[in-house]
VEXVEXLUM-249991 format. One record per atom (N, C-alpha, C): atom name; residue in one letter; y, x negated, z negated. Coordinates in steps of 0.02 Angstrom, whole numbers, plus 32768, in hexadecimal, padded with zeros to 4 digits. Atoms other than C-alpha are relative to their C-alpha. Layout:
BEGIN
{"CA"; "A"; {Y; X; Z}}
...
// end
This chain:
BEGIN
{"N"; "X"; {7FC5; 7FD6; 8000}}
{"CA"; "X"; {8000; 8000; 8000}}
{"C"; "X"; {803E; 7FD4; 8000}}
{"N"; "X"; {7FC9; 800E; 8000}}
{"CA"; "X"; {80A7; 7FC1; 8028}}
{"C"; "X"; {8042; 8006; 7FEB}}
{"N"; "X"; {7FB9; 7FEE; 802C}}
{"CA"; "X"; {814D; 7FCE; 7FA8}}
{"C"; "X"; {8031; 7FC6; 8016}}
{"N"; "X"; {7FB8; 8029; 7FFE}}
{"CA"; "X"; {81F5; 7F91; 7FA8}}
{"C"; "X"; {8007; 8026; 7FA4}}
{"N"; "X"; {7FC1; 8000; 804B}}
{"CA"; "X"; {8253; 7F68; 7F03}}
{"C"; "X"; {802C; 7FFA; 800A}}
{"N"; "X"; {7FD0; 8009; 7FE3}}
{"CA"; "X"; {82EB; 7F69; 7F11}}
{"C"; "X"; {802F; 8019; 7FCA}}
{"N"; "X"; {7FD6; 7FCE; 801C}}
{"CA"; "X"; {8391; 7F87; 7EAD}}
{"C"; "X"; {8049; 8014; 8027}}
{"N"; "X"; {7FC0; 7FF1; 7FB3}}
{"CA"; "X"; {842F; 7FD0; 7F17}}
{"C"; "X"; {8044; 8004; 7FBE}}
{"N"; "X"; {7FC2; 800F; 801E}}
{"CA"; "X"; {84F3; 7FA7; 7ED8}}
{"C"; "X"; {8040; 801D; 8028}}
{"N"; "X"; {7FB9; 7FF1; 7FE2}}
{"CA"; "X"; {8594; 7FE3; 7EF0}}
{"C"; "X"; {8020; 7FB5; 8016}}
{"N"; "X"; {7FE8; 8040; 7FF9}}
{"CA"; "X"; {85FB; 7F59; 7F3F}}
{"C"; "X"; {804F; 800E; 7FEE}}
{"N"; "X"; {7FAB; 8013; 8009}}
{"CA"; "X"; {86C2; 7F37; 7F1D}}
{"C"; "X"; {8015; 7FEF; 8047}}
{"N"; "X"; {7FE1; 800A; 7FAA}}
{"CA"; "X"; {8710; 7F35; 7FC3}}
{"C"; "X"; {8023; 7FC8; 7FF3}}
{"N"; "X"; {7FB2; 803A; 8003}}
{"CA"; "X"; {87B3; 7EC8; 7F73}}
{"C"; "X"; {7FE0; 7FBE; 7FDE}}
{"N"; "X"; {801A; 8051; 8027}}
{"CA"; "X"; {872C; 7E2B; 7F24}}
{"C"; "X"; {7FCA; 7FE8; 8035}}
{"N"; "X"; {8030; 7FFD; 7FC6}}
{"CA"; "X"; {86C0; 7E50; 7FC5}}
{"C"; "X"; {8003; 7FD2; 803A}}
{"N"; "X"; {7FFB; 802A; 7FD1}}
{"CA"; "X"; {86C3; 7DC5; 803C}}
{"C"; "X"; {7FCC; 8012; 8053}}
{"N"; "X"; {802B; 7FFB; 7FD7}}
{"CA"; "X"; {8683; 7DEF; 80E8}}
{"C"; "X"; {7FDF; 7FCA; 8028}}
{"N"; "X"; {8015; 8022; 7FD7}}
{"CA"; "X"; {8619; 7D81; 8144}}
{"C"; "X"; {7FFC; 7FFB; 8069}}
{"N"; "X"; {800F; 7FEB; 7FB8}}
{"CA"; "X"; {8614; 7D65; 8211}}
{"C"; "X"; {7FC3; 801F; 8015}}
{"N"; "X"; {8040; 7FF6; 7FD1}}
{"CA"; "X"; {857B; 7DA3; 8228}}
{"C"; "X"; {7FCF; 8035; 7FFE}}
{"N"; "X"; {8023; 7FBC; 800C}}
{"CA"; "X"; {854D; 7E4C; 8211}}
{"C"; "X"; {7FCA; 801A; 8041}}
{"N"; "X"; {802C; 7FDC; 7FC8}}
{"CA"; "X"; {84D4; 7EBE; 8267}}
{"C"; "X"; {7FFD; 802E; 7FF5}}
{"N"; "X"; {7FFE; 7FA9; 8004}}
{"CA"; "X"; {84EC; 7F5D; 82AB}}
{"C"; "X"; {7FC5; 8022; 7FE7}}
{"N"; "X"; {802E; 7FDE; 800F}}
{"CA"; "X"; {8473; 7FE1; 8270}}
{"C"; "X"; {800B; 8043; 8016}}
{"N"; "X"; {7FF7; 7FBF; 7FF8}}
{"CA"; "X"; {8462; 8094; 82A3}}
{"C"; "X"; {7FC7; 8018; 8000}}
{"N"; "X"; {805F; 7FDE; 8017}}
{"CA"; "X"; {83D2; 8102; 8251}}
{"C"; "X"; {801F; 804D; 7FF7}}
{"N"; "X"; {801F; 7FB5; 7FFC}}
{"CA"; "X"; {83B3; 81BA; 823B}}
{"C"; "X"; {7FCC; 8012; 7FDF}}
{"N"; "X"; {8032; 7FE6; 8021}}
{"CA"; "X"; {8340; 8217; 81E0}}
{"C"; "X"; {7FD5; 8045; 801B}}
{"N"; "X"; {802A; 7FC1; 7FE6}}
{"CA"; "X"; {82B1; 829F; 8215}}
{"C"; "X"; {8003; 8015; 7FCF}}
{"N"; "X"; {8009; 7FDA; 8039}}
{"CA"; "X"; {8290; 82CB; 8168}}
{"C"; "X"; {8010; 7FD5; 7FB9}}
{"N"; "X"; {7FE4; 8032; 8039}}
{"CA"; "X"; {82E5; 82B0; 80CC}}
{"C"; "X"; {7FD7; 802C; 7FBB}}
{"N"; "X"; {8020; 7FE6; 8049}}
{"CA"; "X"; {8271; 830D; 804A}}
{"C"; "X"; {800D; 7FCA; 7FCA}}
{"N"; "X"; {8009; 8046; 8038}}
{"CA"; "X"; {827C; 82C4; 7FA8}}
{"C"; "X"; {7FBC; 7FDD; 7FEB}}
{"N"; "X"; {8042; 8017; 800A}}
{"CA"; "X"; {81C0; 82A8; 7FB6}}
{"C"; "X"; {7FEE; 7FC9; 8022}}
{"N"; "X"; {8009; 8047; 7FBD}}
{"CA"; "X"; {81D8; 8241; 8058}}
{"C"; "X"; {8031; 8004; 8030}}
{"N"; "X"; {7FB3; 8002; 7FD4}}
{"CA"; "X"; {8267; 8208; 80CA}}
{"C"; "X"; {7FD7; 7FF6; 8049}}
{"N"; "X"; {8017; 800D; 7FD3}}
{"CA"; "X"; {822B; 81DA; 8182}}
{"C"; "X"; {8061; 7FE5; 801F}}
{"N"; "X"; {7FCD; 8007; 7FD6}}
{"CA"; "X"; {82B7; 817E; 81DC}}
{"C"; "X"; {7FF3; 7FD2; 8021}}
{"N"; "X"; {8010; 8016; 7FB3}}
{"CA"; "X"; {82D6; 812F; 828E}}
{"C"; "X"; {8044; 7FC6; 7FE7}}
{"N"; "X"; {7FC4; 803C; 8014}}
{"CA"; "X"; {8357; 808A; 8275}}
{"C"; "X"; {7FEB; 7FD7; 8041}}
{"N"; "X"; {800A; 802E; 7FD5}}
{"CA"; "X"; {8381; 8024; 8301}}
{"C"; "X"; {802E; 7FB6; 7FF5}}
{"N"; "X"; {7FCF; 8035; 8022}}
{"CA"; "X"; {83C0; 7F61; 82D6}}
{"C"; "X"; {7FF4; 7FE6; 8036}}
{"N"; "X"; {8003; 8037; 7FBF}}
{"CA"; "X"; {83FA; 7F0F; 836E}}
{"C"; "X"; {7FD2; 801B; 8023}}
{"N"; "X"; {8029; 7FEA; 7FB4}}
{"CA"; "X"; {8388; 7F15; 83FB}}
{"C"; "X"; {7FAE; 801C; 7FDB}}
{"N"; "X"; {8046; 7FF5; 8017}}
{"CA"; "X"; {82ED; 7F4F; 8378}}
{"C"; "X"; {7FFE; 8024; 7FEE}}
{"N"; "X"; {7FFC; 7FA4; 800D}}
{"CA"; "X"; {82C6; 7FFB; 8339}}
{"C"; "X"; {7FA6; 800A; 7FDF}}
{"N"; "X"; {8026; 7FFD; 801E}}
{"CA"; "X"; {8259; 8026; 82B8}}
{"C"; "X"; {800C; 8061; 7FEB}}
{"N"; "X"; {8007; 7FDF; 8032}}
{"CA"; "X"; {820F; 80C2; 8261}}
{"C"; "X"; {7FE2; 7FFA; 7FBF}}
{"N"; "X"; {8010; 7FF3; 803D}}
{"CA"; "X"; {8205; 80D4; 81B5}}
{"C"; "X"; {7FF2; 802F; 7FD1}}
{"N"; "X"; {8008; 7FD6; 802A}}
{"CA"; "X"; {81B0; 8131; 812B}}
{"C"; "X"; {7FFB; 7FF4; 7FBE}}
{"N"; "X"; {7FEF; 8000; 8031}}
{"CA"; "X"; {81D7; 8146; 807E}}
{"C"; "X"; {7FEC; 801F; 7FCC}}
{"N"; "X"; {8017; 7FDA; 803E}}
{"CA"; "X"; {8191; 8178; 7FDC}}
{"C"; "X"; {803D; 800D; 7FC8}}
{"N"; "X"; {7FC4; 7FE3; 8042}}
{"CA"; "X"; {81F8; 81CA; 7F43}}
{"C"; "X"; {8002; 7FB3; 7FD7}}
{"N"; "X"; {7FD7; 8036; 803E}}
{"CA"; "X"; {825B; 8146; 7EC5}}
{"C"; "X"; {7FC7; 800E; 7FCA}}
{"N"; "X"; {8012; 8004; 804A}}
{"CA"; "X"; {81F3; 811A; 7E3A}}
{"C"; "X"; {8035; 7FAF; 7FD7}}
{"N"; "X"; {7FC4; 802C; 8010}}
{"CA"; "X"; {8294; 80BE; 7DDE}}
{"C"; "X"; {8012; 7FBF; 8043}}
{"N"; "X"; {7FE4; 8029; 7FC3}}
{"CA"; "X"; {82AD; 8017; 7E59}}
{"C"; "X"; {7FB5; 8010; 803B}}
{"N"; "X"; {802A; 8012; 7FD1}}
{"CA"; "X"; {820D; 8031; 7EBC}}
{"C"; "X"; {7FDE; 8041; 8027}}
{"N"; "X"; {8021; 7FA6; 7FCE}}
{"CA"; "X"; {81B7; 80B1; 7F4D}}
{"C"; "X"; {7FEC; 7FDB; 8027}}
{"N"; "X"; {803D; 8023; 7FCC}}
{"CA"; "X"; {812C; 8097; 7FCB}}
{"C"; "X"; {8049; 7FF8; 803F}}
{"N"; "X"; {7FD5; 8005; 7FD8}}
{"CA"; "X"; {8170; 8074; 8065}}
{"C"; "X"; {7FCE; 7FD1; 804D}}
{"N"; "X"; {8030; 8018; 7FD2}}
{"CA"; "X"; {811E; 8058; 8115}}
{"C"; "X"; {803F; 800D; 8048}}
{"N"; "X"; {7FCE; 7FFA; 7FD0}}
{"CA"; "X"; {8184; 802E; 81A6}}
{"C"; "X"; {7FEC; 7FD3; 8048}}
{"N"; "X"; {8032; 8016; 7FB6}}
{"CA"; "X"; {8148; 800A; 826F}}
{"C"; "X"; {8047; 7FF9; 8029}}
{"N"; "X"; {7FD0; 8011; 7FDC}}
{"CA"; "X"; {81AD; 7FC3; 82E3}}
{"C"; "X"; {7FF1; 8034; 8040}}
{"N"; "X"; {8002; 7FE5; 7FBA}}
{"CA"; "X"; {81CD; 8039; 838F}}
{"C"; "X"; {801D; 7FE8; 8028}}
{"N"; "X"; {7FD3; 8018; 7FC9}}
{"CA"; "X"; {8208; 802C; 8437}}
{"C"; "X"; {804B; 801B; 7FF6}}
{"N"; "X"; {7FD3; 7FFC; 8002}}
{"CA"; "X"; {82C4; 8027; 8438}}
{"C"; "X"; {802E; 8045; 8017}}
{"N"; "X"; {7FEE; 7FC5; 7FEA}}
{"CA"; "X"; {82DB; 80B9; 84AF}}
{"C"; "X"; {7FE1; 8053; 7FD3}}
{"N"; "X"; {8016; 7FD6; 8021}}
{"CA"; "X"; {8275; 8127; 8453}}
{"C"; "X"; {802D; 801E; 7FC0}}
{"N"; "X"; {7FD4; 7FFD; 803D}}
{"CA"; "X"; {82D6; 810C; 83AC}}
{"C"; "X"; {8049; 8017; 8025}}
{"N"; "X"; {7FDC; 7FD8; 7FED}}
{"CA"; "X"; {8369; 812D; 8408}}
{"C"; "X"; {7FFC; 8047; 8014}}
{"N"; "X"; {8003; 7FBF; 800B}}
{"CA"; "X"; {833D; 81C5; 843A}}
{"C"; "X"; {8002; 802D; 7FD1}}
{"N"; "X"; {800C; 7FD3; 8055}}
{"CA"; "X"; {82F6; 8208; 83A0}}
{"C"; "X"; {804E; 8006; 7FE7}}
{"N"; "X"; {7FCF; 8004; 801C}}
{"CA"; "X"; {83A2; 81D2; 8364}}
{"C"; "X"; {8035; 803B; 8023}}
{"N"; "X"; {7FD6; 7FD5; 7FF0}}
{"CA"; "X"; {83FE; 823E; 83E6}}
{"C"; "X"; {7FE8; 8043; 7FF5}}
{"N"; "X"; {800E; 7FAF; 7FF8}}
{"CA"; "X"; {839D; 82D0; 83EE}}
{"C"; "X"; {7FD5; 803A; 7FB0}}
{"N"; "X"; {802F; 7FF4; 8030}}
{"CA"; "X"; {832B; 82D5; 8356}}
{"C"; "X"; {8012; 8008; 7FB5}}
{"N"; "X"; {7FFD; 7FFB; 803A}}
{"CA"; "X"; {8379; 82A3; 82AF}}
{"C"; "X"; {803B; 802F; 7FF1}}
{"N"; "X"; {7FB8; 7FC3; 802C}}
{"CA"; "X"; {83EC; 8302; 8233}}
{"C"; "X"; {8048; 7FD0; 800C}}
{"N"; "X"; {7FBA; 801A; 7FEC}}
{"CA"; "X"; {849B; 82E6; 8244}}
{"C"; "X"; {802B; 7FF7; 7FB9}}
{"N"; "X"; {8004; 8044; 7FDE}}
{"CA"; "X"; {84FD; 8276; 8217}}
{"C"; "X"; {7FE8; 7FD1; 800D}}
{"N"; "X"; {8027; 8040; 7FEF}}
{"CA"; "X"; {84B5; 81D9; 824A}}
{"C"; "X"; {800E; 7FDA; 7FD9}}
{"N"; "X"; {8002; 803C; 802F}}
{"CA"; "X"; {84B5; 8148; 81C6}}
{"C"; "X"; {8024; 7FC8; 8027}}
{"N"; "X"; {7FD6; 8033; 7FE5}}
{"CA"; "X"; {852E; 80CD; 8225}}
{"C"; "X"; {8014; 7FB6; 7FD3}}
{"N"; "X"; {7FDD; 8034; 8031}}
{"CA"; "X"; {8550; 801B; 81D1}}
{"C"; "X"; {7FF9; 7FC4; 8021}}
{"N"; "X"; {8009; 8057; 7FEE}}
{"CA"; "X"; {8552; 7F5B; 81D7}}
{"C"; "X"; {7FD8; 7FD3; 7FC7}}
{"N"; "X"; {801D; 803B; 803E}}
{"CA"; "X"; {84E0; 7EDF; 8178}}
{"C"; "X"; {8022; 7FCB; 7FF3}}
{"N"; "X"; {7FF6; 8044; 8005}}
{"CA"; "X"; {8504; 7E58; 812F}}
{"C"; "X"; {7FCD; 7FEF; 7FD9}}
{"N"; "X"; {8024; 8022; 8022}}
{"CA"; "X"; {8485; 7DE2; 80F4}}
{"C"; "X"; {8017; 7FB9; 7FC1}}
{"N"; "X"; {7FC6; 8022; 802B}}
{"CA"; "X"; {84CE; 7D76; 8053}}
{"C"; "X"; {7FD4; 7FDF; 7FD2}}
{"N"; "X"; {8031; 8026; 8023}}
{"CA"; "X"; {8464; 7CF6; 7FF1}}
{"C"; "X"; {803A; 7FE8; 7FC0}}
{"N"; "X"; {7FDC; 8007; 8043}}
{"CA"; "X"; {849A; 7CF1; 7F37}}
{"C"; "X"; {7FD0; 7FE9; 7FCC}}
{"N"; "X"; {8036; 8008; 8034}}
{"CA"; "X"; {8441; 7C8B; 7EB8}}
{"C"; "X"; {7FB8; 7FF9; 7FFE}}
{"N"; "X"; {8057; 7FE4; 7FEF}}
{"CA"; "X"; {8397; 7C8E; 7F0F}}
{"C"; "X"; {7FED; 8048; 8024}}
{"N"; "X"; {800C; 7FDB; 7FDD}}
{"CA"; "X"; {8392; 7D2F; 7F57}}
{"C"; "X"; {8032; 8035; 8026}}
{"N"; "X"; {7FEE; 7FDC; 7FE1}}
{"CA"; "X"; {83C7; 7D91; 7FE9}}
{"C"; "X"; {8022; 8050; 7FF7}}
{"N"; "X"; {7FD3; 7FB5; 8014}}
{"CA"; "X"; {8441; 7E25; 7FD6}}
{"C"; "X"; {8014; 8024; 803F}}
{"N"; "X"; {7FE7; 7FC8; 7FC4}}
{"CA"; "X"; {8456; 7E8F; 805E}}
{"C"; "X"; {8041; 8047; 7FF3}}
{"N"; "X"; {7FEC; 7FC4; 800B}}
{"CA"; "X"; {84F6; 7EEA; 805B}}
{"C"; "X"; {8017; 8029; 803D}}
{"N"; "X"; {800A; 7FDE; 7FD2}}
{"CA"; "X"; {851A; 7F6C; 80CA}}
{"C"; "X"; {8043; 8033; 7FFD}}
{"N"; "X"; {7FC3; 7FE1; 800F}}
{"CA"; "X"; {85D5; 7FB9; 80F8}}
{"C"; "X"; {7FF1; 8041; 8033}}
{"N"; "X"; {8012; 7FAB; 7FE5}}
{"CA"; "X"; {85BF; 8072; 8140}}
{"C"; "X"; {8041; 7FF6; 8030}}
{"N"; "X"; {7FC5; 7FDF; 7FDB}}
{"CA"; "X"; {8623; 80BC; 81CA}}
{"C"; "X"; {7FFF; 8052; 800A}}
{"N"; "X"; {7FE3; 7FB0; 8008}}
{"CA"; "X"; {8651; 8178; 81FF}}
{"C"; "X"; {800A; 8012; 7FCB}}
{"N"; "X"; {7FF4; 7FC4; 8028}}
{"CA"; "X"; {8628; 81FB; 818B}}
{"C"; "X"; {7FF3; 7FDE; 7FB6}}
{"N"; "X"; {800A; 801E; 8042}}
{"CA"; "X"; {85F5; 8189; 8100}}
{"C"; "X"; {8034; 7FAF; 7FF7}}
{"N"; "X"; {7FBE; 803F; 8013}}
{"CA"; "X"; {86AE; 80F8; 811F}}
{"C"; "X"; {8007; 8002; 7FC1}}
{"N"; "X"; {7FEE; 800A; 8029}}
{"CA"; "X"; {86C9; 80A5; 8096}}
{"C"; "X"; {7FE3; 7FEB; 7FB2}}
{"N"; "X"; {803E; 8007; 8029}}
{"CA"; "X"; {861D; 809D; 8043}}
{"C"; "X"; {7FE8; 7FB2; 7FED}}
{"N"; "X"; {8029; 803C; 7FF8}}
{"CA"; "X"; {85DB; 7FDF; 801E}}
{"C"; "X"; {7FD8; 7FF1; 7FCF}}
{"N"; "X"; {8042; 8002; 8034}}
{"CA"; "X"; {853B; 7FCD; 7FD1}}
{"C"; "X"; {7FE5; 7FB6; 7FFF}}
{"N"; "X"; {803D; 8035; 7FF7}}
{"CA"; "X"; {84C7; 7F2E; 7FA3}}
{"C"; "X"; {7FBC; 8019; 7FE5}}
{"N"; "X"; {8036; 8006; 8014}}
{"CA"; "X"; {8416; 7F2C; 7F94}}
{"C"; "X"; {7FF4; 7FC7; 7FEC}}
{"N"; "X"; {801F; 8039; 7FFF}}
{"CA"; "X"; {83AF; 7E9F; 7F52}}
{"C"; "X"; {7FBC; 8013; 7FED}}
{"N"; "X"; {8053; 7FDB; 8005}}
{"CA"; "X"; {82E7; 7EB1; 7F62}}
{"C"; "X"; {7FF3; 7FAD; 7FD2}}
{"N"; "X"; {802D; 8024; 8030}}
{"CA"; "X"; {8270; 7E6B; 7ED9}}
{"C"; "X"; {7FC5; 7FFC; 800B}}
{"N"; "X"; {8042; 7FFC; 800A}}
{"CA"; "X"; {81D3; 7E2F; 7EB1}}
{"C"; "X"; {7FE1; 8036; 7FDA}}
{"N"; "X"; {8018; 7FD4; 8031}}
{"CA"; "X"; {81C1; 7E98; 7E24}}
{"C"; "X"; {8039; 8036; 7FCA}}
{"N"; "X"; {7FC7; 7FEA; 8028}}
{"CA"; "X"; {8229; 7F14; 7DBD}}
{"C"; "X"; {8034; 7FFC; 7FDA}}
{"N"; "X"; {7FDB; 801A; 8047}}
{"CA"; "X"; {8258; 7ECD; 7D26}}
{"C"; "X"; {8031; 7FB8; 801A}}
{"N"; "X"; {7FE5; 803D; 7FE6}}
{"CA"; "X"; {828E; 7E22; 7D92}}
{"C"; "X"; {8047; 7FF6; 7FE9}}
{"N"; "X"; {7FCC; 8009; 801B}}
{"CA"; "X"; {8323; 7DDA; 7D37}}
{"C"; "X"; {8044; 7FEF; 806F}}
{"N"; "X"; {7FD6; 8013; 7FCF}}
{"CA"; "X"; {83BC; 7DD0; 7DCD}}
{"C"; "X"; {8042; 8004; 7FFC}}
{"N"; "X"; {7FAA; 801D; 800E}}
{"CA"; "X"; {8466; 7D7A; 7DD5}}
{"C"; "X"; {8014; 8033; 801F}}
{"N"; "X"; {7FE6; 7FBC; 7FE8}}
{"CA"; "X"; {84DD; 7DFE; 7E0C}}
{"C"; "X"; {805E; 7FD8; 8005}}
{"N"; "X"; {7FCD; 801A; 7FE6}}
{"CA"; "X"; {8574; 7DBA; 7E77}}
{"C"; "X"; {8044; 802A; 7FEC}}
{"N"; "X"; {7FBA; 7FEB; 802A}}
{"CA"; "X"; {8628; 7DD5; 7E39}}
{"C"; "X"; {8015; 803C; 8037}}
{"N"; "X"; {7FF3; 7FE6; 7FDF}}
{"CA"; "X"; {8642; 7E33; 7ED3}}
{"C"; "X"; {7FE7; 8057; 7FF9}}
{"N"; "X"; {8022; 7FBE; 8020}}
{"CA"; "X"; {85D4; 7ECC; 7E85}}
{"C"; "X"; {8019; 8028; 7FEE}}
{"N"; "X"; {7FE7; 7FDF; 802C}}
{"CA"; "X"; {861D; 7F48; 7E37}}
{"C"; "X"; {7FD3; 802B; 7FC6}}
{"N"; "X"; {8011; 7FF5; 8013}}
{"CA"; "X"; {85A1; 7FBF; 7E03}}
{"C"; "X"; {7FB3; 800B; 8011}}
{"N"; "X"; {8057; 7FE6; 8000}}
{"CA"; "X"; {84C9; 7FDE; 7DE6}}
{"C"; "X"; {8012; 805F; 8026}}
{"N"; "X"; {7FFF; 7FB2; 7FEB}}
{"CA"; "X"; {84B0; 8084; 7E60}}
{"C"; "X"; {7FAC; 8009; 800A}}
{"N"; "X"; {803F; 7FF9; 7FE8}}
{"CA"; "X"; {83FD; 8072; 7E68}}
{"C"; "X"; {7FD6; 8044; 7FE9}}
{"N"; "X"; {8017; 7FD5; 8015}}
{"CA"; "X"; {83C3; 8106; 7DFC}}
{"C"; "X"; {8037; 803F; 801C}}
{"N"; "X"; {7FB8; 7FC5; 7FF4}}
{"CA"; "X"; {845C; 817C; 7E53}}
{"C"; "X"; {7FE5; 8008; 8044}}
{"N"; "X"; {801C; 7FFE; 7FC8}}
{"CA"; "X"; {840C; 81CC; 7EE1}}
{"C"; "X"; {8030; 8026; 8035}}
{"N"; "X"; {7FE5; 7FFF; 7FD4}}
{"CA"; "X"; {849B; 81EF; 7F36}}
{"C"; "X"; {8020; 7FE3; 8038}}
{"N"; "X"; {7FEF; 8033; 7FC8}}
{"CA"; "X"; {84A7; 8155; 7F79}}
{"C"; "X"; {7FC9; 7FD3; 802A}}
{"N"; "X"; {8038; 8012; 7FCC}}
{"CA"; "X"; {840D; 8154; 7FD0}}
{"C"; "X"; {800F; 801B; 8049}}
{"N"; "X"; {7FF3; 7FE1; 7FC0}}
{"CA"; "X"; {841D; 8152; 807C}}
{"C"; "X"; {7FEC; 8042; 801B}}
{"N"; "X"; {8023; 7FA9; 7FD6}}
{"CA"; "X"; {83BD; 81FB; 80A7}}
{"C"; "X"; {803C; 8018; 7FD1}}
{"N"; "X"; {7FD7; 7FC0; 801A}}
{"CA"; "X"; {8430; 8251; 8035}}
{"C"; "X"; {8051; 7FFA; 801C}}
{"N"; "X"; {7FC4; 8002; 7FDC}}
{"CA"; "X"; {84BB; 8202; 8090}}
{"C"; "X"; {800A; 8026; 8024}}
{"N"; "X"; {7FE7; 7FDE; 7FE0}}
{"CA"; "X"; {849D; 8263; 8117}}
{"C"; "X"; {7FFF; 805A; 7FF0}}
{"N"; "X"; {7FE1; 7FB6; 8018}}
{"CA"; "X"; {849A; 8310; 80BB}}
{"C"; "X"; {8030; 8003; 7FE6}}
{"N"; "X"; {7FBA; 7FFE; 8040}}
{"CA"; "X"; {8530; 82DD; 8047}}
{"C"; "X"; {8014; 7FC7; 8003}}
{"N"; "X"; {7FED; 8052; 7FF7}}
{"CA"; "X"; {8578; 8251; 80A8}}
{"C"; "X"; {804D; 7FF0; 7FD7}}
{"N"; "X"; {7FCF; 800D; 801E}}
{"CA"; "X"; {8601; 81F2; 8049}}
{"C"; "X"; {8028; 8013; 7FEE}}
{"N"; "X"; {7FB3; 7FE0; 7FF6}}
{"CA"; "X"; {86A3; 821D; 8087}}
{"C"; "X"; {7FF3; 8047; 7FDB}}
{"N"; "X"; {8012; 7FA8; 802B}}
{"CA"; "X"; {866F; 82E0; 8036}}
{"C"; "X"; {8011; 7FE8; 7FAC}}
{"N"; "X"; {7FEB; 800D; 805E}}
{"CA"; "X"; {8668; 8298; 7F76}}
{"C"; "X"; {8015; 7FD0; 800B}}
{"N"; "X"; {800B; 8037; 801E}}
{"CA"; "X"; {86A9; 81F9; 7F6F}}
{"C"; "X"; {803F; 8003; 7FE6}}
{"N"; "X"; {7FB5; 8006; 8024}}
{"CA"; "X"; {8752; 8220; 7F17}}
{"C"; "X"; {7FF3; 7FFE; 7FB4}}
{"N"; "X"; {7FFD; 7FEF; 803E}}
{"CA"; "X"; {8700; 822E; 7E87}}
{"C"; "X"; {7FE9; 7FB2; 7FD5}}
{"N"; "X"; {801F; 803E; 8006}}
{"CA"; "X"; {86BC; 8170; 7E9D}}
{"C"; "X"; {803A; 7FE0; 7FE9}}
{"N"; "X"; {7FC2; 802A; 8015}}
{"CA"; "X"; {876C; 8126; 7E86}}
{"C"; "X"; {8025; 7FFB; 7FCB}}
// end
C-alpha cells in the first residue's frame, strides 16, 4: 500500500522569497468524497492521475499513475469540477528536506502553501522563518476542497 506523510503550511508572502524556477501545475478533480479524491494534474509536459484516501492526521493512502498528456487534458477540460486548481511549484531544500511550496492562481490568488513529506509522523522538522502557520489538520486547505470553497470565497477571515 502506498502513503504520503506529509504536513501542509501557510506561507508569509512578505518573508517569502521566490525562487526562478517554478512549475506550472494544473489539476482537477473527478471526485472529491471525503472517502476518496481522484484527480487529473498535469506538470509540464507529464500528467498524472491520482487517488486518494481520507486524512488519518499527516498521512492517507495514495496511488498515483502517470497518463498520456492529452488525455489529462481533456479530462481537465471537459470532465473535472470547476474551478481548476491553478498554481506554481516551487521546490525549496531547508535543513535536509524538500519543501514544496505552491502559490495558487484564479479563484484560489493569494493562497501559498508548503508541504514537506516524511518518513514517519512523529519526524522532528525545522520549520523555515518564512512559515507562518501549521494548516495540516484544517481541511480547508486541501486542495479538493479548494475547488468547492476556493480561497478567494473565505479568505478574509485568514488575515
Amino acid at each position: 500500500m502506498a502513503q504520503e506523510i506529509e504536513r501542509k503550511f501557510l506561507v508569509n508572502a512578505a518573508r517569502w522569497h521566490r525562487p526562478d524556477d517554478g512549475v506550472r501545475y494544473r489539476q482537477g478533480y473527478l471526485s472529491t468524497a471525503k472517502e476518496r479524491t481522484v484527480r487529473v494534474r498535469t506538470v509540464g509536459d507529464k500528467a498524472f492521475l491520482t487517488v486518494k484516501g481520507p486524512n488519518v492526521g499527516a498521512i492517507r493512502d495514495e496511488y498515483e499513475y502517470e497518463i498520456p498528456l492529452n488525455d489529462a487534458n481533456e479530462m481537465l477540460d471537459r470532465l473535472c469540477q470547476r474551478p481548476l486548481i491553478e498554481k506554481t511549484r516551487y521546490r525549496v531544500s531547508y535543513r535536509g528536506k524538500v519543501w514544496e511550496v505552491d502559490e495558487f492562481e484564479g479563484a484560489n490568488q493569494g493562497l501559498i502553501t508548503a508541504e514537506v513529506e516524511l518518513a514517519r509522523e512523529n519526524e522532528p522538522v525545522a520549520i523555515p522563518d518564512w512559515v507562518e502557520r501549521e494548516v495540516t489538520d484544517d481541511p480547508r486547505f486541501y486542495n479538493s476542497n479548494l475547488v468547492e470553497h476556493p480561497f478567494g470565497e473565505w479568505q478574509a477571515g485568514e488575515k
